[in-house]
N, C-alpha and C positions, 0 to 999 in steps of 0.2 A: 482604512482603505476605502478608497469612492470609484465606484461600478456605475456606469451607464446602464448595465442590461441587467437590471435588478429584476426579478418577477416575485409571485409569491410563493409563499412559504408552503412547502410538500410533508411537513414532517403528516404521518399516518399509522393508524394506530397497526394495520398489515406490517409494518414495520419493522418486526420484532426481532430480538436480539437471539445466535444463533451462538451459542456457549457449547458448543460439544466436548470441551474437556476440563476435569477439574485443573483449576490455575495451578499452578507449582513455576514459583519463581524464588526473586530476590527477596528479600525479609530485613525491613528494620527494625531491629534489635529490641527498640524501645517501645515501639507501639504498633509490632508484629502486622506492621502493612507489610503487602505483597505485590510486588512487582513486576510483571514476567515482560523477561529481557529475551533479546535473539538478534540474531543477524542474518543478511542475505548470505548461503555457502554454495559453493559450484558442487557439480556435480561429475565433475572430471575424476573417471573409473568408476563411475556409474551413480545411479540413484543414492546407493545406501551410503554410499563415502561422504554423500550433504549431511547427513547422520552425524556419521562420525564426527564433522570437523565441528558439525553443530558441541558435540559434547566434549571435543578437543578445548575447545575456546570456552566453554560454561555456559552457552546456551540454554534456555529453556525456551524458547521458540523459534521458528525457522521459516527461511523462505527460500525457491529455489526459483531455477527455471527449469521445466521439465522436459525440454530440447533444445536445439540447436534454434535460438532465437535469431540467429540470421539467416535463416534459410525456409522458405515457404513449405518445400516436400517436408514430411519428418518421416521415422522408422516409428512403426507400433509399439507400445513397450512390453517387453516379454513380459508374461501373467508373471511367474517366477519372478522377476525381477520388480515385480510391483509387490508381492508377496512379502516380497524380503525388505521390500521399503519400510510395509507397513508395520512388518514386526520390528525394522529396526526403532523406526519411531515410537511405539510400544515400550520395548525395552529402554530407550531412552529416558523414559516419561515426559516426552517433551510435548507441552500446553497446549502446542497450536504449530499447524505448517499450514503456508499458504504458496499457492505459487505466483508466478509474477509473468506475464503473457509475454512475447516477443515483440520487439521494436518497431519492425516490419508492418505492424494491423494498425489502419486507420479507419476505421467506420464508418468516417465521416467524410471519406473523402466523394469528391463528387464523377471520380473517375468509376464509371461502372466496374469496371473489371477490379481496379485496386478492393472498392468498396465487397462486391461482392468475395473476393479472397480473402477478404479482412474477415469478413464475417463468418465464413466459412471455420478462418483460423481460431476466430476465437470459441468457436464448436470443440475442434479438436484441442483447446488446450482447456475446458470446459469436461471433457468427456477422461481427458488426462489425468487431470487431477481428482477424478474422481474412483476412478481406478486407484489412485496411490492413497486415494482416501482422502483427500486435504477436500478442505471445506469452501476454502474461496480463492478467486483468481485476480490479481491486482491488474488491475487494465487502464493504461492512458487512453482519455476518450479520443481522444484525434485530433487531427490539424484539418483548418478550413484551407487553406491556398487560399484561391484566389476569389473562394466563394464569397460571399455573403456569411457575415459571421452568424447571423440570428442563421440562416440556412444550416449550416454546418452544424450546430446545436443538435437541429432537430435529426438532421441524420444519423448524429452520431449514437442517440437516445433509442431513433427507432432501430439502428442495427446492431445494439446491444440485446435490444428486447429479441429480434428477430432471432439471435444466438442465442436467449436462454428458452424462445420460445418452441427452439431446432434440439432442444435438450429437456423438455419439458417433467423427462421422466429419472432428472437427477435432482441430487439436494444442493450440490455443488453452483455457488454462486459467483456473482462480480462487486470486487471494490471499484470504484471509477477512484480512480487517485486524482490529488487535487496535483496542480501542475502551475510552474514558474511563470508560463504564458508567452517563452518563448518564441518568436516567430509568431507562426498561425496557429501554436498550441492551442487546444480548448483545456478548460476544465480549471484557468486560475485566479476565478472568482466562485464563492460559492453559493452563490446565485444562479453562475451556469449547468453546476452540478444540480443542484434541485430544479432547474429546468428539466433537467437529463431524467432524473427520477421522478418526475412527474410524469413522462412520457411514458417510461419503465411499469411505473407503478398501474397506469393504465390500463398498462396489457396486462395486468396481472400477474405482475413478476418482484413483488415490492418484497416478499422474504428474500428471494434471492439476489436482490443488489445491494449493495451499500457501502462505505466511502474507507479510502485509506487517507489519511493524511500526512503530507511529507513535508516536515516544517523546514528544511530549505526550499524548498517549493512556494510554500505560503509565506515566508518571510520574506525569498526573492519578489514572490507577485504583490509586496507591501504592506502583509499583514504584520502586525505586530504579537512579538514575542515577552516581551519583556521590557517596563517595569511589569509588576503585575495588574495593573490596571489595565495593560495594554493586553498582557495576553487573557483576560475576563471580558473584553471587549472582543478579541477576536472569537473566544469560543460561543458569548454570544451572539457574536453575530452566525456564527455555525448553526449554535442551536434553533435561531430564529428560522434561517433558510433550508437548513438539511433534516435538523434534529439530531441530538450526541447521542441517542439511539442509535443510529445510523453508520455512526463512526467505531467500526471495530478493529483496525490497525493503524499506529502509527510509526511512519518513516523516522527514525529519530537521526537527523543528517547537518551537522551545522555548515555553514554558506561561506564559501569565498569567496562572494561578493555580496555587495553592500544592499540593505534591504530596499525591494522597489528596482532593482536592477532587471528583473525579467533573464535571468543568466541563470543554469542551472547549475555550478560544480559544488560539488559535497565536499566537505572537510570533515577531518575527526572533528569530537565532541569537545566544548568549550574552545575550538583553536583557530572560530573562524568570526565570522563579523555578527552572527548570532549570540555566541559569548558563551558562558559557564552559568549567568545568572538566568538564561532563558532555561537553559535546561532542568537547574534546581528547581525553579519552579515547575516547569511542566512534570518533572518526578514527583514532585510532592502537593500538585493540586487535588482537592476530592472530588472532583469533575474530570480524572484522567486516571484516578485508581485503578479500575479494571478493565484500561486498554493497553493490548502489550504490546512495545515497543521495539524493532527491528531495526539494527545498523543497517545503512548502505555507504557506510563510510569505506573511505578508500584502507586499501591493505596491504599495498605495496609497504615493504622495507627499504632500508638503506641503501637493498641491493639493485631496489626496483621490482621484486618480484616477489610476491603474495607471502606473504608473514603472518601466522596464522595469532599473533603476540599484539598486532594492529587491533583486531578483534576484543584481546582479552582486554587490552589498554583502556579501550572506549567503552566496555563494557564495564568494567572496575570505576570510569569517570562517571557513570550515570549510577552505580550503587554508589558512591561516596556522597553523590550532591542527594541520594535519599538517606542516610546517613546525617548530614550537614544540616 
């Protein structure tokens, strides 16, 4: 992929990788690598039911959203009801939950009032997930409009820091997800992103950020997945700009549209223009061993309406291609 707004390289040694539970995933058989698998689940009848559907479907790691992501107000969340999160996830043993920030927060935008909501929100889902105990919150840096894209960058940098600097006294941090580049999306090069963290890491916030990657995202915005040459070329160029230190979840989402399209729609796994052969390889590179992977694939059934079977299906195709 070829980037106009290349800068330099952020990776830092503040950097550091932020593992708070032992892995417990998938396992091939023959040379007892470990996998850990999850999907995004709702949380429709509360918190603990993303639990359940998490261990309904075979998960071992999880993502939620922790409110009502189209609406600015939220409700507090009952202590009790954060309690019983935590102990469901406990009992679960599941590796890893993260949340996933509402659609509504642009950082970067140049509208004071949006800008400053935005930042506000991503306090309050910042202070959420830390209450329910999850570790990091996955956040789209923003959309420029009409700004100046180098402007919109820096905005969006400084009012991420601005949100972890308004939470100073949590461990609770940010992924800035890499993004399609949709419209006036930021965030899908990742060049933009270590611009971003470079900002971040200034103010003093470098443990607490660092990257999701969502490979319909990066295959739409023309990185390459697959042969494997292609996708060693893309992680280097990761590693060169970000650092794979940096990258502690990955969106595992194959693409409806064709790579370079800047189009965001997810497919299941192997069934879209990304293929089966990008995914075996990303399951079984040793540069991708111990980041664990999260469906956002769609789950509708035949009926049209959430099939909890979508889940296990996608999940069963990404242990087979570790398997394979």
């Amino acid at each position: 992929m070829t980037t106009s707004r290349a800068v330099a390289p952020v990776k830092t040694d503040a950097a550091r990788a932020k593992n708070r539970a032992k892995p417990r995933g998938s396992t091939d058989g023959d040379s007892g690598r470990i996998r850990i698998l999850g999907a995004h689940q709702s949380i429709a009848g509360g918190l603990s039911r993303a639990v359940d559907r998490a261990v309904e479907t075979g998960c071992h790691c999880l993502q939620v959203f922790t409110r009502n992501i189209n609406r600015w107000d939220v409700s507090p969340i009952d202590p009790a009801d954060a309690e019983a999160f935590r102990q469901a996830v406990t009992a679960a043993g599941l590796s890893l939950v993260v949340a996933h920030d509402s659609y509504l927060i642009n950082p970067a935008s140049a509208d004071p009032t949006l800008r400053k909501k935005s930042i506000d929100g991503l306090v309050v889902e910042l202070e959420r997930a830390a209450l329910l105990g999850i570790p990091w919150v996955v956040a789209h840096p923003g959309a420029a409009g009409d700004q100046p894209r180098a402007e919109a960058v820096q905005r969006a940098a400084d009012g991420i820091a601005a949100a972890l600097a308004h939470t100073r006294s949590l461990t609770t941090g940010i992924l800035i997800e890499t993004t399609a580049g949709q419209g006036s999306c930021l965030g899908d090069s990742f060049e933009e992103i270590a611009c971003m963290l470079q900002t971040i890491d200034a103010a003093g916030h470098a443990d607490r950020a660092a990257v999701c990657l969502d490979t319909c995202h990066v295959f739409a915005a023309g990185y390459g997945l697959s042969p494997k040459q292609e996708l060693d070329r893309t992680l280097a160029a990761f590693d060169a700009a970000i650092g794979l230190e940096r990258l502690k979840v990955i969106h595992a989402n194959d693409s409806k549209r064709e790579r370079g399209s800047r189009v965001d729609r997810h497919e299941a796994i192997g069934q879209g223009k990304i293929g089966p052969d990008a995914f075996r390889l990303i399951m079984n590179h040793p540069r991708l061993a111990h980041i664990p992977l999260i469906l956002e694939t769609p789950k509708e059934g035949a009926d049209g309406k959430p099939c909890p079977d979508q889940d296990r299906g996608n999940l069963a195709t990404l242990r087979g291609f570790m398997a394979g």
